[in-house]
N, C-alpha and C positions, 0 to 999 in steps of 0.2 A: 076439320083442322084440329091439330091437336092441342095441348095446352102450353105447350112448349115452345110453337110457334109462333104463336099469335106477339103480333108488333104495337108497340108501345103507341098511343095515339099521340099525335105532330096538333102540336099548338101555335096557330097563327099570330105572327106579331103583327101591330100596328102601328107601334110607334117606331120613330127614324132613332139615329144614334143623336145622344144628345152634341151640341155644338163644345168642341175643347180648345183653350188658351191656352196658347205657351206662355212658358215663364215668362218671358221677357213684357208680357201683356202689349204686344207692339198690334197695332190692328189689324196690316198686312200678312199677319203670320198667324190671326184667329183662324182654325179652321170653319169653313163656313162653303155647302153645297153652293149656294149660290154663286160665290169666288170664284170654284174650280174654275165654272165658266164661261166667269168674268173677259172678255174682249178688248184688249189694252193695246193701242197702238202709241209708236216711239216716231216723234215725226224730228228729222233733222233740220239744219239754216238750208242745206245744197237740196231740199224739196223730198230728199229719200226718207222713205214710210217704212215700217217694220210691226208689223200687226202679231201677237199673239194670243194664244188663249189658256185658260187653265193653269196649269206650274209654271210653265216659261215668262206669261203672262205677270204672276205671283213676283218672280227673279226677279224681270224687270222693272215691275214697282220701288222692290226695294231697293234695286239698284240705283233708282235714279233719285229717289228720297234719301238714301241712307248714301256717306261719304264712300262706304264699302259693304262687302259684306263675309261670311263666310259658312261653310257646312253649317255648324251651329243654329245659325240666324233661319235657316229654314228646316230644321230639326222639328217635328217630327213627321210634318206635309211632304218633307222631298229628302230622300236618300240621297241623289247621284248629282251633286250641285255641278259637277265636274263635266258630265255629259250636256246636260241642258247649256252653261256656260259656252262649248265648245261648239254646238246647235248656234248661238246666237251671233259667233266667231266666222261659222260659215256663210251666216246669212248678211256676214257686213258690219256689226260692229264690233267695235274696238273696246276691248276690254281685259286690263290688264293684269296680271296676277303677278301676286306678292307670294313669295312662299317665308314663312314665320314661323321663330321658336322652336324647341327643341326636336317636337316631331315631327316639323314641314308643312303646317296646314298651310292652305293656300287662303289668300286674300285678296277679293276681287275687285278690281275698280272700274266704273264706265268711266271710258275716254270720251267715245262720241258725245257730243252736242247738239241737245235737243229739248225739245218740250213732249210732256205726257198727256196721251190722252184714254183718257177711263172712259168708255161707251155707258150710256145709263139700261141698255138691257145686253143681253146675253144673245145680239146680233151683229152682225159686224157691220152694219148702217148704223145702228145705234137704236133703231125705230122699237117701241115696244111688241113684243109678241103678243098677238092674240089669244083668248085665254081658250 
């Protein structure tokens, strides 16, 4: 081999990316591994259930704590708030959009009526995983 070739040696990481806050220091909006896939179901009064995981999951937290929401509020964990919103439209609820101000942002409100439910592990029984 000649001297020209030879490739630079690849240094092994070990550590993960650290955990980052958004401004707003709102809890649901800390990035955090464990969140992504987090198991959150939306149970309504008429018995209908709506289970999600990871970003959709994230949405619907804050939709249903928060009066509304918008792109902003899930800035910098989720780009396409409009896609997932539309996702949640298909699967049955209701949820309305305000469009505001001078460049149109949209503002989103859950109509449906219901209670939240946060799974305590990352299964959709709830049950913990084996290590």
């Amino acid at each position: 081999m000649s001297a020209g070739n030879e490739k630079a040696p690849v240094a092994a990481t070990t550590k993960g990316h650290p955990k980052t806050l958004e401004a707003y220091g709102n809890a649901p909006i800390a990035y955090d591994s464990n969140a992504c896939n987090r198991v959150v179901t939306f149970r309504a009064p008429s018995g209908a259930k709506w289970t999600y995981r990871g970003k959709r999951a994230r949405v619907l937290i804050l939709l249903v704590q928060g009066e509304s929401i918008t792109q902003w509020d899930t800035l910098p964990w989720h780009t396409r708030l409009g896609g997932t919103i539309h996702a949640m439209r298909c699967d049955g609820l209701e949820v309305e959009t305000e469009i505001e101000g001078e460049f149109r942002h949209a503002r989103y409100r859950l109509l449906t009526k219901g209670s939240l439910i946060i799974h305590r592990a990352n299964t959709e029984s709830g049950q913990q995983q084996a290590a």
